[in-house]
N, CA, C and O of each residue as an XYZ file, in Angstrom:
516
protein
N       0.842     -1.168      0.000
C       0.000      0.000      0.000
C       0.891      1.235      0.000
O       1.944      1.341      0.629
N       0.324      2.176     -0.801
C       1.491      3.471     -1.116
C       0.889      4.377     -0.306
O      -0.242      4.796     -0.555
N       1.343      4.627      0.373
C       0.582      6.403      0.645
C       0.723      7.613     -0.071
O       1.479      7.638     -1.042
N       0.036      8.719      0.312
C      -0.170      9.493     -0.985
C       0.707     10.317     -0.129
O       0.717      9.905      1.030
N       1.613     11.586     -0.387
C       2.008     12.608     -0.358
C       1.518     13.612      1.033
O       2.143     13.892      2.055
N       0.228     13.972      0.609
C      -0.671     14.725      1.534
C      -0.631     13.994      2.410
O      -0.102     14.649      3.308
N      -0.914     12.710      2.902
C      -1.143     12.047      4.075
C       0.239     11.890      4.536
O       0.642     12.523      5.512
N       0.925     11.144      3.936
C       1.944     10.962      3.992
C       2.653     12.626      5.655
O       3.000     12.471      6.826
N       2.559     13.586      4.996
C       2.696     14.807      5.159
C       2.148     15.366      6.043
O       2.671     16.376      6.514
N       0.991     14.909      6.513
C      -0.099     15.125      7.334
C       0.395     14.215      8.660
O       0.523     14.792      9.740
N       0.637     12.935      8.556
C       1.012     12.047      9.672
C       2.214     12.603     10.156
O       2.241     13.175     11.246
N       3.307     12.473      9.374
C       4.696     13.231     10.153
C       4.457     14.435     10.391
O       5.402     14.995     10.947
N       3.490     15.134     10.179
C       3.484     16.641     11.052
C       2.425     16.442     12.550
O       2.419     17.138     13.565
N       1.724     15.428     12.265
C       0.569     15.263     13.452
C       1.692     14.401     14.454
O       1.328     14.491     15.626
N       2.898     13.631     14.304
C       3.531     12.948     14.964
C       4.461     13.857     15.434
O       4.398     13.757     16.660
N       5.151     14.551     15.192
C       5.531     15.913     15.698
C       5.148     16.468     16.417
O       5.614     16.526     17.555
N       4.219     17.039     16.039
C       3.092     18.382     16.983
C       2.409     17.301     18.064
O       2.029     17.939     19.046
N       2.138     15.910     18.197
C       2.096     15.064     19.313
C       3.447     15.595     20.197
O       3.349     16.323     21.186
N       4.572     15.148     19.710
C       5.469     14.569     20.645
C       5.682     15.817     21.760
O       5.836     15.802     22.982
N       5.606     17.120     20.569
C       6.654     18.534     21.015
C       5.547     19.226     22.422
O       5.738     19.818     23.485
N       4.317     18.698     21.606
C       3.039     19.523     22.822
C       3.365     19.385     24.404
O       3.170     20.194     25.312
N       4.016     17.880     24.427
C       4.484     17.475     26.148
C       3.064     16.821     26.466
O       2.121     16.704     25.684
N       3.140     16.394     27.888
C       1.868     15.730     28.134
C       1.614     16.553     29.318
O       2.379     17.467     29.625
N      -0.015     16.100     30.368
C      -0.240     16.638     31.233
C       0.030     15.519     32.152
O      -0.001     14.297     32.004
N       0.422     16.615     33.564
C       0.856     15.464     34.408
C       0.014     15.380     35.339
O      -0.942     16.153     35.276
N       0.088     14.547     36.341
C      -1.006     14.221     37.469
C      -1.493     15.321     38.496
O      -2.430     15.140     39.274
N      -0.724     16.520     38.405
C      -1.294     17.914     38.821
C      -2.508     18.434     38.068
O      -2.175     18.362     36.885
N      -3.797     18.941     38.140
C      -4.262     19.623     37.538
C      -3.628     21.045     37.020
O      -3.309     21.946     37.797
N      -3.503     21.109     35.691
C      -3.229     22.471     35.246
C      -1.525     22.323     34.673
O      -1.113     23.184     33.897
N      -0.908     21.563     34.968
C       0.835     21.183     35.012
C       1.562     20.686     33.872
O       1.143     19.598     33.476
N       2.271     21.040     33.403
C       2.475     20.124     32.039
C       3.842     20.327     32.113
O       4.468     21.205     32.705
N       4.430     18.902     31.070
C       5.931     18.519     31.388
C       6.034     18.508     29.828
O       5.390     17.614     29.279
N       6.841     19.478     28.917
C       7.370     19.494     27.381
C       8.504     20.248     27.256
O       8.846     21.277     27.838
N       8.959     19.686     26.537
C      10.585     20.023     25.887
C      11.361     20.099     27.513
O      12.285     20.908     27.601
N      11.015     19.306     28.742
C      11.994     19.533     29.143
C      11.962     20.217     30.248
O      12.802     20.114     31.142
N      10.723     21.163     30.259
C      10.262     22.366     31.321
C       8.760     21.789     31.667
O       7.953     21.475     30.792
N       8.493     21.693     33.206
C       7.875     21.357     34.125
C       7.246     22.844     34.098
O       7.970     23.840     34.093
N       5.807     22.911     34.080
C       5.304     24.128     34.083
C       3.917     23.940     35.149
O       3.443     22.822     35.350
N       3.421     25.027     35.707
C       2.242     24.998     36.503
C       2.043     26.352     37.258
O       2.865     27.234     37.504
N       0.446     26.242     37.614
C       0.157     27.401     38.092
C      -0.178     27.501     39.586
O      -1.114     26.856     40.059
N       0.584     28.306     40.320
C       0.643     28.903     41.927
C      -0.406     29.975     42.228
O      -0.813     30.977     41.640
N      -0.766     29.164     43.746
C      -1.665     30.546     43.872
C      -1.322     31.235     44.954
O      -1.828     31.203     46.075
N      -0.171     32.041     44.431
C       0.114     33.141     45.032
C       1.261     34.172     44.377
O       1.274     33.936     43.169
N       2.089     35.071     44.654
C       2.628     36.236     44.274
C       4.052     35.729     43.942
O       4.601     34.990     44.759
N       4.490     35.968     43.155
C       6.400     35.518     42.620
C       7.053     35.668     43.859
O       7.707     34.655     44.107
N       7.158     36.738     44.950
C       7.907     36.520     45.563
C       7.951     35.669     46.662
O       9.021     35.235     47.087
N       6.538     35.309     47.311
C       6.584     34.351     47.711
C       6.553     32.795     47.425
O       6.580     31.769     48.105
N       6.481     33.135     46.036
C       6.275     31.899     45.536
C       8.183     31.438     45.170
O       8.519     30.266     45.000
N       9.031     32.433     45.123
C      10.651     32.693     44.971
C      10.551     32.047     46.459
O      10.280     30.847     46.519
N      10.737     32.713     47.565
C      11.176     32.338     49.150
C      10.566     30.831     48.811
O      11.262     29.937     48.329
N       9.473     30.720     49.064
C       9.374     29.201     48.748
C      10.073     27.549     47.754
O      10.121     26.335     47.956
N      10.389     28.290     46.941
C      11.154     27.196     46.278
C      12.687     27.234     46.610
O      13.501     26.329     46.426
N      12.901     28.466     47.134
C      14.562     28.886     47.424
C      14.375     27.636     48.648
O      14.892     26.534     48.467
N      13.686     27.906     49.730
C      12.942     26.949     51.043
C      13.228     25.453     50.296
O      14.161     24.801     50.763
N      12.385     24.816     49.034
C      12.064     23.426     48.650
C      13.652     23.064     48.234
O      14.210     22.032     48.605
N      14.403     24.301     47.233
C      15.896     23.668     47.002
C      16.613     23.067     48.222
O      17.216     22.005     48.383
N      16.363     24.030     48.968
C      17.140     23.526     50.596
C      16.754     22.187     51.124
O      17.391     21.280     51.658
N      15.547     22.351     50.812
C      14.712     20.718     51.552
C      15.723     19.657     50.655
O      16.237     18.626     51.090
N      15.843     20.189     49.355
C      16.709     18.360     48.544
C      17.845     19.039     48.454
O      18.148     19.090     47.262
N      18.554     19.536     49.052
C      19.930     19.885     49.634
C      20.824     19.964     48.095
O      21.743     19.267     47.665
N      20.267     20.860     47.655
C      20.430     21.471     46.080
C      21.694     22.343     46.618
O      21.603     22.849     47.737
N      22.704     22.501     45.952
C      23.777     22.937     46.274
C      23.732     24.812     45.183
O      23.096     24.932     44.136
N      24.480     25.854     45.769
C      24.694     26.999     45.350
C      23.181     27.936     44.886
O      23.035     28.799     44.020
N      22.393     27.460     45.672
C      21.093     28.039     45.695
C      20.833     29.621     45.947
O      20.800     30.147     47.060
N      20.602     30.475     44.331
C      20.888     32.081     44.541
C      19.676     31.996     43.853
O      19.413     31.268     42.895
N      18.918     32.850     44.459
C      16.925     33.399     44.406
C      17.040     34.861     44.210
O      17.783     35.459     44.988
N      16.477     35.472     43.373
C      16.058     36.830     43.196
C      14.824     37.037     43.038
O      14.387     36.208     42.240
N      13.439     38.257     43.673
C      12.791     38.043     43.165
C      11.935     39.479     43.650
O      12.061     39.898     44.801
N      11.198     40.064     42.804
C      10.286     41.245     43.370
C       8.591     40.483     43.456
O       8.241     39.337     43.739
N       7.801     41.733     43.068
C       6.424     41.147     42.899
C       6.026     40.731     41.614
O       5.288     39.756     41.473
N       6.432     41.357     40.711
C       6.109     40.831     39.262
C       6.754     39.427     38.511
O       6.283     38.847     37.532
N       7.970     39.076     39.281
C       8.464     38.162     38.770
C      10.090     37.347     39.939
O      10.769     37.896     40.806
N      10.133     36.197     39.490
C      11.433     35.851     40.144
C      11.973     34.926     39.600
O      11.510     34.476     38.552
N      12.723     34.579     39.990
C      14.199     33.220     39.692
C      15.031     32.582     40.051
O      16.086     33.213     40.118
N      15.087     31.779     40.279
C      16.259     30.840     41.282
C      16.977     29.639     40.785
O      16.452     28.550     40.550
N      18.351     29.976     40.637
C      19.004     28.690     40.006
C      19.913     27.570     41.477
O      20.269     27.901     42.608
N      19.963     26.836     41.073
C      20.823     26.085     41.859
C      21.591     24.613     40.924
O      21.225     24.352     39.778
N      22.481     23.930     41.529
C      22.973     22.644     41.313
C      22.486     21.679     42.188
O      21.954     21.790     43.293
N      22.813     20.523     41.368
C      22.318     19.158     41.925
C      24.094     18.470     41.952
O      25.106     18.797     41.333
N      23.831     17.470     42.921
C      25.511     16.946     43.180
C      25.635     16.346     42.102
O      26.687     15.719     42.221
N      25.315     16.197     41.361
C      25.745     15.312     39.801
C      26.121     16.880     39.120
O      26.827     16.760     38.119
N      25.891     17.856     39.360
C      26.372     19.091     38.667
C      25.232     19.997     37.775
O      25.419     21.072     37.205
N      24.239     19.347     37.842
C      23.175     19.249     36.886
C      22.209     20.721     37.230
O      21.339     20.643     38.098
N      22.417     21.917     36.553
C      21.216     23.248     36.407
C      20.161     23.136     36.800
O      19.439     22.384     36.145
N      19.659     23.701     37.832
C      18.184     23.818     38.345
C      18.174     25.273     38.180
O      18.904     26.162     38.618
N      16.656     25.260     37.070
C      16.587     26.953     36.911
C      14.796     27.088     37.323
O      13.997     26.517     36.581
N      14.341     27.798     38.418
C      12.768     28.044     38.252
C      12.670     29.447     38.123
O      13.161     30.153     39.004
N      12.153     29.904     37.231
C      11.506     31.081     36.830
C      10.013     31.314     37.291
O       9.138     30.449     37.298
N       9.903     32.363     37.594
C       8.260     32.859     38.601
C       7.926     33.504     37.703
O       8.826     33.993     37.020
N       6.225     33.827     37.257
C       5.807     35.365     36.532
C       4.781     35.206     37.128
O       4.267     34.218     37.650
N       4.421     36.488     37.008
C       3.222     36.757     37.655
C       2.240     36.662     37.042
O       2.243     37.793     36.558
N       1.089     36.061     36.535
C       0.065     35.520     35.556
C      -1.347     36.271     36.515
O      -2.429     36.357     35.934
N      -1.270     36.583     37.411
C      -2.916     37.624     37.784
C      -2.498     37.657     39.183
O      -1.454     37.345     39.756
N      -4.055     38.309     39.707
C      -3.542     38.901     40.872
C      -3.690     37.656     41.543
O      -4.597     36.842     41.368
N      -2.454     37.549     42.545
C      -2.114     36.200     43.712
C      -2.027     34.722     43.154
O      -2.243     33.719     43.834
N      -1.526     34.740     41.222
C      -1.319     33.446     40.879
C      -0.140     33.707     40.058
O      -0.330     34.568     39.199
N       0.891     33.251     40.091
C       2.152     33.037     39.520
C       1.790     31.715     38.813
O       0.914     30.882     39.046
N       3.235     31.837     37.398
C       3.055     30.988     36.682
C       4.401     30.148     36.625
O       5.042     30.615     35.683
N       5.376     28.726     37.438
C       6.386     28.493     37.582
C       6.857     27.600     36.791
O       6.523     26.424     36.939
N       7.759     28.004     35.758
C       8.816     26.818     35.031
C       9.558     26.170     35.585
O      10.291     27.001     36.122
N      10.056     24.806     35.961
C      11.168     24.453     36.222
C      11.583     23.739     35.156
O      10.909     23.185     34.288
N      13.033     23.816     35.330
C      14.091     23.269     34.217
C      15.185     21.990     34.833
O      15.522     22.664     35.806
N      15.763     21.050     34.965
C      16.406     20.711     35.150
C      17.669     19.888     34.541
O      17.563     18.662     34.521
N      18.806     20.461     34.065
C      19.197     19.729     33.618
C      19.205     20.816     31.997
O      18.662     21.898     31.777
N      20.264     19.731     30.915
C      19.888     20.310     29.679
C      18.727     19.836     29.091
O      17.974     20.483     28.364
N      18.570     18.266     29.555
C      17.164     17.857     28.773
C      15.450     17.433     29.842
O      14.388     16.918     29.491
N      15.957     17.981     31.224
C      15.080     18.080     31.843
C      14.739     16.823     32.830
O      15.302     15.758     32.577
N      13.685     16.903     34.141
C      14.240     15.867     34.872
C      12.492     16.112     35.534
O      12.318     17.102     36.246
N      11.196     15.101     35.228
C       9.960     15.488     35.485
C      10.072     14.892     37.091
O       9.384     15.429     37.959
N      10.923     13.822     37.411
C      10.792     13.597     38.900
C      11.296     14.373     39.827
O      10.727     14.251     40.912
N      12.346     15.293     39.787
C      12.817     16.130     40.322
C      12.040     17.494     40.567
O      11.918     17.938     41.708
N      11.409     18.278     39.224
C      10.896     19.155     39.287
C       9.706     19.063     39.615
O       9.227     20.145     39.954
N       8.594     17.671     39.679
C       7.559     17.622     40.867
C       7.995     17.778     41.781
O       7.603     18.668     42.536
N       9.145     16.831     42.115
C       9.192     17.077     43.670
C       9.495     18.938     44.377
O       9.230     19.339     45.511
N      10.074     19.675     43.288
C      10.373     20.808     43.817
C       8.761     21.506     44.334
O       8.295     21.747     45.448
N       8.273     21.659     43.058
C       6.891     21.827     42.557
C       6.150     21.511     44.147
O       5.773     22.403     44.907
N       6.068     20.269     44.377
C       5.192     19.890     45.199
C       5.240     20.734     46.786
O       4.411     21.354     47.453
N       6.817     20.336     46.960
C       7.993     21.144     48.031
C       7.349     22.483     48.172
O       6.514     22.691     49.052
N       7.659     23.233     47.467
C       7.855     24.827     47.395
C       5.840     25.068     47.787
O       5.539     25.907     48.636
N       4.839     24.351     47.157
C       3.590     24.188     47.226
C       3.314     24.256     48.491
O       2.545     25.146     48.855
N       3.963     23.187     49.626
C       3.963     23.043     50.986
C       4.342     23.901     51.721
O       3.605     24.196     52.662
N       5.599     24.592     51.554
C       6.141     25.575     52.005
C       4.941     26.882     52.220
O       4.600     27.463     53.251
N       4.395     27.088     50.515
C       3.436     28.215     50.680
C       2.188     28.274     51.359
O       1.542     29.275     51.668
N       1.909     26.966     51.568
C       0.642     26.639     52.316
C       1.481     27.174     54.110
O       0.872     27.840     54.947
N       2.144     26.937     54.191
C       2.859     27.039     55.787
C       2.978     29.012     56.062
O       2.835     29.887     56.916
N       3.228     28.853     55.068
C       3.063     30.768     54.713
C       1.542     31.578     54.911
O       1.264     32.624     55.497
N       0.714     30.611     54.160
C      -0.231     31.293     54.493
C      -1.607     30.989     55.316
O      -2.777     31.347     55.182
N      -0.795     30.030     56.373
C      -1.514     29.992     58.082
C      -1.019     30.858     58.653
O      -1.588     30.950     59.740
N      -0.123     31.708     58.539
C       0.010     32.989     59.191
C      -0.294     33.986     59.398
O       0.358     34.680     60.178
């Protein structure tokens, strides 16, 4: 059986645009593609920064430097294998930040839940106060 051109053309672009989309993960709202762990916080970059700076510490993430105002933040650190931890904060509305994590050059989805989850706990502890 031959395939025609168009289809042909049609499948390797639908197999593509599958792979690159990423999938959703067992968080509501969270998605893991190309590499970057993404999801939405409900609360402000900078506390949502103190908090994950807090979750790096919890997995004893080495050279852990956090910057962060209200509109946005960032925090890189290492892993003892040497390996880039980068989370980026934005501010997506009022009291919900929007957080990337990165790990690694090609990315690491067990690690960056666990930060994810971490830094989540932390903010809940924040705001019984």
């Amino acid at each position: 059986m031959r395939l025609s051109y168009p289809l042909a053309l049609v499948l390797v672009l639908g197999g593509f645009l599958w792979t690159v989309t990423g999938c959703e993960t067992e968080k509501p709202g969270a998605s893991y593609a190309l590499g970057s762990y993404t999801a939405m916080v409900d609360s402000t970059p900078d506390k949502v920064t103190n908090a994950a700076q807090k979750a790096a510490s919890d997995l004893q993430l080495q050279d852990i430097v956090a910057d962060s105002t209200k509109v946005d933040g960032h925090l890189t650190a290492r892993t003892a294998s040497g390996d880039t931890v980068a989370i980026d904060v934005q501010q997506a509305g009022d009291n919900v930040s929007k957080v990337t994590i990165r790990v690694g050059a090609t990315g690491d989805q067990a690690l960056s839940r666990q930060l994810l989850d971490k830094t989540e706990n932390h903010l809940s502890w924040f705001s019984s106060l």
